[in-house]
C-alpha positions in Angstrom: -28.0 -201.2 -20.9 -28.7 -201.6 -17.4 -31.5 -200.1 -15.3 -32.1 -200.2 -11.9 -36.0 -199.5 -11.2 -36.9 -198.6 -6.9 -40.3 -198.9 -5.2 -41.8 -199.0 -2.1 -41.1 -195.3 -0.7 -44.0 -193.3 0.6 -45.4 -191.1 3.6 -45.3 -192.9 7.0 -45.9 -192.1 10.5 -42.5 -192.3 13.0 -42.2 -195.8 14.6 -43.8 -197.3 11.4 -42.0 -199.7 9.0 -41.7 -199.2 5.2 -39.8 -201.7 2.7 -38.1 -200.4 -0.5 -37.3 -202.6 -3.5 -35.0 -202.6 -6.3 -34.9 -204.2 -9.5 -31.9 -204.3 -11.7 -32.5 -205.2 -15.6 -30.8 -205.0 -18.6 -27.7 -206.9 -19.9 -26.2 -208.0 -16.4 -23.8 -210.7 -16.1 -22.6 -210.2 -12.3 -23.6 -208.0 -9.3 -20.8 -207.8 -7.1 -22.6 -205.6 -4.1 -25.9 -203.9 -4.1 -26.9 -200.8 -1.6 -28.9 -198.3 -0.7 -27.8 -194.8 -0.4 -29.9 -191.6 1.0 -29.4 -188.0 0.6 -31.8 -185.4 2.5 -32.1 -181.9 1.6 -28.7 -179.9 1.5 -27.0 -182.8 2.8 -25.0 -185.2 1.1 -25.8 -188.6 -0.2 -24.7 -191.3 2.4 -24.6 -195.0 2.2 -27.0 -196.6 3.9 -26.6 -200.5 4.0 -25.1 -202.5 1.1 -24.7 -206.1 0.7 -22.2 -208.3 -1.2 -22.7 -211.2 -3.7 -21.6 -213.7 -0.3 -24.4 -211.8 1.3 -22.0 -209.7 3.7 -23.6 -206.9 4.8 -22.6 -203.3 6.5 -25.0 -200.4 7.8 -24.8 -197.2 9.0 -24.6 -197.5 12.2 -27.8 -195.2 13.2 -29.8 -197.7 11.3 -27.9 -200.7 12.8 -31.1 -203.0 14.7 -33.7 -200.9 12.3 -33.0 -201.3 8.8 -32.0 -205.2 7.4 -30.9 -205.4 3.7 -31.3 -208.5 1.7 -31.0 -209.9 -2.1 -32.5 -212.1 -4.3 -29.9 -212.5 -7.3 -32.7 -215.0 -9.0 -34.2 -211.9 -9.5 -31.5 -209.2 -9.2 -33.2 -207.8 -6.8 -32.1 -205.7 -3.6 -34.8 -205.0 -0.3 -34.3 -203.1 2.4 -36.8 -203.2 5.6 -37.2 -200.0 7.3 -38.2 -200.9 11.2 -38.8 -198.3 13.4 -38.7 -195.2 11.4 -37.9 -191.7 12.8 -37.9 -188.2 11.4 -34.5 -187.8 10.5 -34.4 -191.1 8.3 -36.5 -188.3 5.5 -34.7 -188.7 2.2 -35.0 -190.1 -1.2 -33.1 -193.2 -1.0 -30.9 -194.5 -4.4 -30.3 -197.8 -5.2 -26.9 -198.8 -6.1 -25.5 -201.4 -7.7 -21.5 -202.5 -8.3 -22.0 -204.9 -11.6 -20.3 -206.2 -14.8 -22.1 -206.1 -18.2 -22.1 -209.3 -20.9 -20.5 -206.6 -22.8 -17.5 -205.5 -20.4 -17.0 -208.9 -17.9 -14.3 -208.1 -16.2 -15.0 -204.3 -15.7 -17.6 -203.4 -13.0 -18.9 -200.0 -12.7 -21.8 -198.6 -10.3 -25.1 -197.9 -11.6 -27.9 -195.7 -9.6 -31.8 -195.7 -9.7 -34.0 -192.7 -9.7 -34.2 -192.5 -6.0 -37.4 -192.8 -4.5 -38.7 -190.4 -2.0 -39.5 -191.7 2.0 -41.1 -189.3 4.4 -41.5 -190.0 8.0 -43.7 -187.5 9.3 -46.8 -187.2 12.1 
């Protein structure tokens, strides 16, 4: 019913910027907040930034002055600009997003993309 489809991720020297996109599709009738999430080998997924439907927004805070997350709801979309990368911000990176089906309105749930993998690496 819903999809969430990520792009953008990729191989990029440290210091270097990358953005990642993220489409949501599918029989959507709100998005409440959308985020990204990260997980890097044998460590746990984390949240990364996520941003509300008022456009509130809340980072971790070792990406705080690097990372900005925005949304364009015209398009259900989610961005998130990656400033300044370093070595230890390696991970695949899942989209998430807190929505509401035409078929369940008043019931949101959390859907996840594939993740999509970003290496920061010399």
């Amino acid at each position: 019913q819903v999809q969430l489809v990520e792009s953008g991720g990729g191989l990029v020297q440290p210091g270097k910027s990358l953005r990642l996109s993220c489409a949501a599709s599918g029989s959507i009738f709100r998005i409440y907040v959308m985020g990204w999430y990260r997980q890097a080998p044998g460590k746990q997924r984390e949240l990364v930034a996520t941003i509300t439907s008022g456009g509130s927004t809340n980072y971790k805070d070792s990406v705080k002055g690097r990372f900005t997350i925005s949304r364009d709801d015209a398009k259900n979309t989610v961005y998130l600009q990656m400033n300044s990368l370093k070595p230890e911000d390696t991970a695949v990176y899942y989209c998430n997003a807190f929505l509401a089906t035409v078929h369940a309105m008043s019931q949101a749930i959390n859907y996840w993309g594939q993740g999509t993998q970003v290496t920061v690496s010399s």
